[in-house]
C-alpha positions in Angstrom: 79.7 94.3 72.5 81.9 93.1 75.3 79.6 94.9 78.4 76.5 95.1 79.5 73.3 96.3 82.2 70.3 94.8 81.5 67.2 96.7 83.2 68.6 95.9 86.6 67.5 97.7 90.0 70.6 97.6 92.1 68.7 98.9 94.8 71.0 100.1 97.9 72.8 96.9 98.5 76.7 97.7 98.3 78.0 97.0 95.0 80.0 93.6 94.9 82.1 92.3 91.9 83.1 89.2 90.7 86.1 88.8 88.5 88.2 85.8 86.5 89.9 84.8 83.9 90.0 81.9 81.2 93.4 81.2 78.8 96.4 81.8 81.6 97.4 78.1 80.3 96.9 77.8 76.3 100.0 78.1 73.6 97.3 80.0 71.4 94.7 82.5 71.8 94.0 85.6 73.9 93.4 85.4 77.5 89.8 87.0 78.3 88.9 88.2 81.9 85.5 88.6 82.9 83.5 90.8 85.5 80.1 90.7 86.9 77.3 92.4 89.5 74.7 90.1 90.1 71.3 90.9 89.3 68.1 89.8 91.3 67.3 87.2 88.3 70.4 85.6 87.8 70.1 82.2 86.6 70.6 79.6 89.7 73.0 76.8 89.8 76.2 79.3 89.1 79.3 76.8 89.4 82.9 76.8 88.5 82.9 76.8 85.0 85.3 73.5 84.8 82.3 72.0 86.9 79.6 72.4 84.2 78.9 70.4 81.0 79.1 72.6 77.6 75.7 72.4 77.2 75.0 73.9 80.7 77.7 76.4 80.3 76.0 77.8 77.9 72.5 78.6 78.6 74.2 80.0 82.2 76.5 82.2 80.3 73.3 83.5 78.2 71.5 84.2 81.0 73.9 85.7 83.2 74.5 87.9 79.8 70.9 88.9 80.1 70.3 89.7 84.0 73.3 90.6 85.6 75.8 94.2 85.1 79.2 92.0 83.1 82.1 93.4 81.1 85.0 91.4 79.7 88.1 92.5 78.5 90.7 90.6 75.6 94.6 90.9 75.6 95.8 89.1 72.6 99.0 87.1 72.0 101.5 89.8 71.0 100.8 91.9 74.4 100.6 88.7 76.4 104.5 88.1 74.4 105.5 91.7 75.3 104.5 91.8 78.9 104.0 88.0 80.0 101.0 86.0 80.8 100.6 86.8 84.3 100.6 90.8 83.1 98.5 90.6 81.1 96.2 88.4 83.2 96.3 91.5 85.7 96.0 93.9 82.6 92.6 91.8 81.4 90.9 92.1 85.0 91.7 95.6 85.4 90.1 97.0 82.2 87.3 94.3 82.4 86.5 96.0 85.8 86.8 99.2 84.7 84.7 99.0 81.7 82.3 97.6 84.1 82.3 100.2 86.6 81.4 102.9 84.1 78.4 101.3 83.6 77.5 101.2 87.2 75.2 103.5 89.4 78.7 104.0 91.7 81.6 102.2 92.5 81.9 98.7 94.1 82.7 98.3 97.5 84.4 95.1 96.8 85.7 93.6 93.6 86.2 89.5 94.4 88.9 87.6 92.6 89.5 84.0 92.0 92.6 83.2 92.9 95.4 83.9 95.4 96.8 87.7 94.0 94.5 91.0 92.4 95.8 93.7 90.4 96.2 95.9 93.4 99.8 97.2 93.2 100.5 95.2 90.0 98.9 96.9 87.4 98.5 100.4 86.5 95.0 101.7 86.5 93.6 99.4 89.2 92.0 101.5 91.8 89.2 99.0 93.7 89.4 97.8 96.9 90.3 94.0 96.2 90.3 90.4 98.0 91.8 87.0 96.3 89.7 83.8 96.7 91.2 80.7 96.2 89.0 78.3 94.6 86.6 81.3 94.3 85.1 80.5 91.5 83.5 77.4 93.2 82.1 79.5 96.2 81.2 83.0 95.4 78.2 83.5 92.9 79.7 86.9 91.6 83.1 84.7 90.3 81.4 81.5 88.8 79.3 84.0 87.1 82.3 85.7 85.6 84.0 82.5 85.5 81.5 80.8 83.2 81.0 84.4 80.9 85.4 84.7 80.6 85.4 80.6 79.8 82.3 80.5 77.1 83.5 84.2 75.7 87.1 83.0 75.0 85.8 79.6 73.2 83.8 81.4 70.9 86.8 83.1 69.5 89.0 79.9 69.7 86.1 78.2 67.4 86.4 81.3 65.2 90.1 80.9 64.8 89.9 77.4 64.0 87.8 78.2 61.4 90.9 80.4 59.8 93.6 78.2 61.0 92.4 74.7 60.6 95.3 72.6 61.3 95.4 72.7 65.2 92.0 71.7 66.6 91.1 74.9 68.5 87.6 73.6 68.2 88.5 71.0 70.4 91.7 72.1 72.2 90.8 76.1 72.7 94.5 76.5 72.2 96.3 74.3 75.5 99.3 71.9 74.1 97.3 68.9 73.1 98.8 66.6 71.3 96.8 66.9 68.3 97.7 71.0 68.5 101.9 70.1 69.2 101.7 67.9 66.3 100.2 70.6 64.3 102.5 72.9 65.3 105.3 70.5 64.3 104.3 70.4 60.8 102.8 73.4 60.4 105.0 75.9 62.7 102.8 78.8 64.3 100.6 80.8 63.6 99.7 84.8 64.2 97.2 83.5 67.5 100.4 81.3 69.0 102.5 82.6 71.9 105.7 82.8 71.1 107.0 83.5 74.4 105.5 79.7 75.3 108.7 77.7 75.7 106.7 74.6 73.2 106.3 77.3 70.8 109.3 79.1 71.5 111.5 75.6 70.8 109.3 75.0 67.6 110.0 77.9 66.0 113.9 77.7 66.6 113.9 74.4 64.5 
């Protein structure tokens, strides 16, 4: 299930959205945006999701799951190849949003977006009126919210591809160039999850 609306009374307050991303940076692995409406129960202490121990990530990212409106959305190496990581970054937020949106009493007065560019303009399909936050996820609720769900959603399935592609420490490394992965990838080449369009992984596989 990659949405979800608990039993949540929006009430009349306008509709406000929080949106990010985790995985611009990794050679392997999708990169997974997240988007969220707060509910009235949300779990306090809502942080950048960089700021937070693993342990507290978690139980956030649980109960965010289970009292606030989210949706995330997955684009997986071979788009991210095709259309480039920034693409496919704007391509994540927009259908996370949208999948969101259906799942709302109306449509959001504001969709918030950590970072300095949104969608608007640069992907097809976006339609929301939009504002960029640097540093966002550190100060608006709405983004650390989606911040911590995009971050804890994408190392589940970096733990579940290490389990298939044991050489390259994804359970540790969630895919960036560490150099337990590069030394992996030297003797082992790449795999199906790598990005090929990566210039590491790009130079490995020309050897």
């Amino acid at each position: 299930m990659q949405s979800g609306t608990p039993q949540i009374e929006f009430g009349a307050a306008p509709l406000v959205v929080g949106v990010d991303e985790a995985g611009r940076g990794p050679l392997a692995g999708p990169v997974v945006a997240a988007a969220v409406v707060l509910g009235p129960s949300c779990p306090k202490g809502l942080d950048d999701s960089k700021r937070l121990s693993s342990k507290r990530r978690a139980t956030l990212d649980e109960g965010i799951r289970a009292s606030c409106a989210w949706a995330v959305a997955v684009i997986e190496p071979p788009e991210i190849d095709r259309i480039n990581i920034f693409a496919a970054t704007m391509q994540a937020m927009t259908e996370a949003v949208g999948r969101l949106v259906r799942l709302l009493p109306g449509s959001p007065q504001s969709v918030l977006i950590d970072g300095n560019m949104t969608p608007h303009g640069r992907c097809d399909g976006w339609c929301w009126p939009a504002r960029a936050i640097v540093g966002g996820d550190g100060i608006e609720p709405a983004i650390s919210a989606a911040s911590i769900i995009a971050k804890e959603w994408r190392d589940r399935l970096m733990v579940e591809a290490a389990a298939t592609h044991p050489h390259y420490g994804w359970e540790r490394n969630k895919g960036y160039g560490t150099a337990e992965h590069m030394e992996a990838l030297r003797l082992h080449g790449p795999t199906p999850l790598h990005r090929r369009s990566f210039a590491p992984v790009a130079q490995l596989s020309l050897l």
